[in-house]
C-alpha positions in Angstrom: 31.1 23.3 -7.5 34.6 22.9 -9.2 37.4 24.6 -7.7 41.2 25.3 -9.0 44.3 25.6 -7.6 43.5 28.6 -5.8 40.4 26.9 -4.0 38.0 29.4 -5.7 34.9 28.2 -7.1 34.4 29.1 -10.2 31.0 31.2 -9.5 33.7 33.0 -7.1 35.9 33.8 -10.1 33.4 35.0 -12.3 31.7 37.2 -9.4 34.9 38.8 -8.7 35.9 39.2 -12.2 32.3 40.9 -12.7 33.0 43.5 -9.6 36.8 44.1 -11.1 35.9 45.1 -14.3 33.0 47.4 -13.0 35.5 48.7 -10.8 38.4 48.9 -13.9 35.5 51.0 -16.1 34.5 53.1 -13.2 37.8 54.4 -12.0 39.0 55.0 -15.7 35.7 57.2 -16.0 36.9 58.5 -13.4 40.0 59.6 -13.9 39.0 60.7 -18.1 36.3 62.9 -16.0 37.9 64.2 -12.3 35.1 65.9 -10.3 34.7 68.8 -11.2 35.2 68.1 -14.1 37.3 69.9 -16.7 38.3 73.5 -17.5 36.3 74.3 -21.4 38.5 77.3 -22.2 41.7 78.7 -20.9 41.4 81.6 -17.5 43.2 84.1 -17.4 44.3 86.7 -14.5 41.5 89.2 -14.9 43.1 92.3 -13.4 45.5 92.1 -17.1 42.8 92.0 -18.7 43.3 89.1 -21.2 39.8 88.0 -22.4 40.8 87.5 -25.9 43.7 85.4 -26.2 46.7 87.5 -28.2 48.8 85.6 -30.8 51.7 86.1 -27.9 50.9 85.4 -24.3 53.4 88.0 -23.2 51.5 90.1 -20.2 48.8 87.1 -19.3 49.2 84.8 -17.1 47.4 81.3 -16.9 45.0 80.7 -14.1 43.9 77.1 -15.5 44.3 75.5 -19.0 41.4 73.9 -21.1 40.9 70.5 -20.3 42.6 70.5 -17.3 41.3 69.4 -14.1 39.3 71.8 -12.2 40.1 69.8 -8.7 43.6 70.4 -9.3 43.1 74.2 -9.7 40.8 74.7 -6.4 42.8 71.9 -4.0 46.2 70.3 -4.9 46.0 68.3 -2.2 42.2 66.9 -2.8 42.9 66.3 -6.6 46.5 64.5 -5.5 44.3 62.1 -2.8 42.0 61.4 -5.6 44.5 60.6 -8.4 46.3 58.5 -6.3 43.5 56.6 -4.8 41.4 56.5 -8.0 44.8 55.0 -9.7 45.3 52.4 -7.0 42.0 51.3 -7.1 42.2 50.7 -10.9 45.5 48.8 -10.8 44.2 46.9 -7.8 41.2 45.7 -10.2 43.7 45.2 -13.1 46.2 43.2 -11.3 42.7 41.0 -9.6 41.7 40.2 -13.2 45.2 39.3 -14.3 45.5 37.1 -11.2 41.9 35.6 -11.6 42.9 34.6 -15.4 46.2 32.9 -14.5 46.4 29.7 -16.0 43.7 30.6 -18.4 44.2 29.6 -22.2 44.4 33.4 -23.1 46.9 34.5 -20.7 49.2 36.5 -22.7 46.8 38.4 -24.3 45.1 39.3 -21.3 48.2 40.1 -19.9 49.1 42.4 -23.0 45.4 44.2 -22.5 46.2 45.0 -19.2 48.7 46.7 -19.5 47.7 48.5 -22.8 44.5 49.3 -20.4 47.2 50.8 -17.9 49.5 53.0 -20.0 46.0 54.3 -21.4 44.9 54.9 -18.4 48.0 56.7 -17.4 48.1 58.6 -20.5 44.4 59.6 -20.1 45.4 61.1 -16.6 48.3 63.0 -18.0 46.2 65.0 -20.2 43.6 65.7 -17.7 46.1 66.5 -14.7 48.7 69.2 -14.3 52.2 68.2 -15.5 54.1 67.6 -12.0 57.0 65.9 -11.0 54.3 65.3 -7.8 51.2 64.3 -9.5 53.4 62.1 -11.7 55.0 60.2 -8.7 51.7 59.7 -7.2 49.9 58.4 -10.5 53.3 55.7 -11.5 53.5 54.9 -7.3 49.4 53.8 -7.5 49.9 52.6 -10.7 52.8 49.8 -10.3 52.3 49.3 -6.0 49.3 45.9 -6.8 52.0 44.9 -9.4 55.1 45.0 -6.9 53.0 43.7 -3.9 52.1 40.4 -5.6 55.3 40.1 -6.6 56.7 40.8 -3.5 53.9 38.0 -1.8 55.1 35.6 -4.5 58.5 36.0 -3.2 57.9 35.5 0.2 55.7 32.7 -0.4 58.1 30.9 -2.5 60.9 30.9 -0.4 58.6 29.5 2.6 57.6 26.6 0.3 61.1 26.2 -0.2 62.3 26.5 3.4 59.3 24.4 5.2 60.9 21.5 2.2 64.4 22.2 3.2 63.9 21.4 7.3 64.0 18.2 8.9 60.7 16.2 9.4 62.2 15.6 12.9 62.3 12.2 14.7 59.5 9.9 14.1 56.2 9.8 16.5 55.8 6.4 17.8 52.0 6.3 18.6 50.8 3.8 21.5 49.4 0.4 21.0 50.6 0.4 17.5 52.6 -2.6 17.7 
């Protein structure tokens, strides 16, 4: 079984690139169609009685708007936890598949689908979720945190390799009977 660079076998790589993309088309199902789905038509307060929508919105006020998330309208806090781990598990799959292709011939245009795939995605979310400073900052802080941890880990590894070259080897070990 051949390995690369990474020691993963290739029937590693393609398994994993298998689960990542499931996971990639699950999450951004997910997130297109948050449980509960979607509000259909617009609610309004019922004690002003607004049933049919006036030219001028004047005396009504806006319980939920249509195609808007119904989570977010019965538990801030439930839709928020599911946005934001929804999100991270679909950039966590996104940034897998980038770092599974590395090296490949088609790099840069895997690269460039990604992250088409991602401002989609984000897009997608913002017309299903309310528009929040909050829900915002929880989608782009999913959204980039794979991203920066790699690059972070990169970092870190880089200037090990570079230290661990830089020290002394240390005085050499004379092993017995050698002479």
């Amino acid at each position: 079984m051949a390995t690369d660079l990474l020691n993963i076998s290739s029937d590693a790589r393609n398994t994993l690139l298998v689960v990542t993309t499931l996971i990639v088309a699950v999450t951004f199902q997910a997130a297109l169609n948050p449980p509960g789905g979607v509000w259909q038509d617009d609610r309004y307060d019922p004690e002003q009685n607004c049933k049919v929508v006036p030219a001028n919105l004047n005396n009504c006020t806006r319980l939920a708007q249509a195609g808007s998330s119904v989570l977010h309208t019965r538990s801030e806090v439930r839709y928020g936890t599911f946005i934001f781990v929804n999100t991270l598990a679909f950039s966590a799959a996104t940034s897998t598949i980038f770092f599974l292709l590395e090296g490949s011939p088609f790099q840069t245009e895997t690269l460039i689908s990604i992250y088409c795939m991602n401002f989609a995605y984000a897009a997608s979310v913002g017309a299903v979720q309310p528009q929040t400073p909050t829900t915002w900052t929880l989608l782009f802080v999913a959204l980039f945190s794979p991203y920066i941890f790699r690059l972070f880990s990169h970092i870190i590894k880089s200037h090990k390799e570079a230290r661990e070259q830089d020290l002394p080897q240390g005085p050499p070990v004379f092993q017995r009977g050698a002479c």
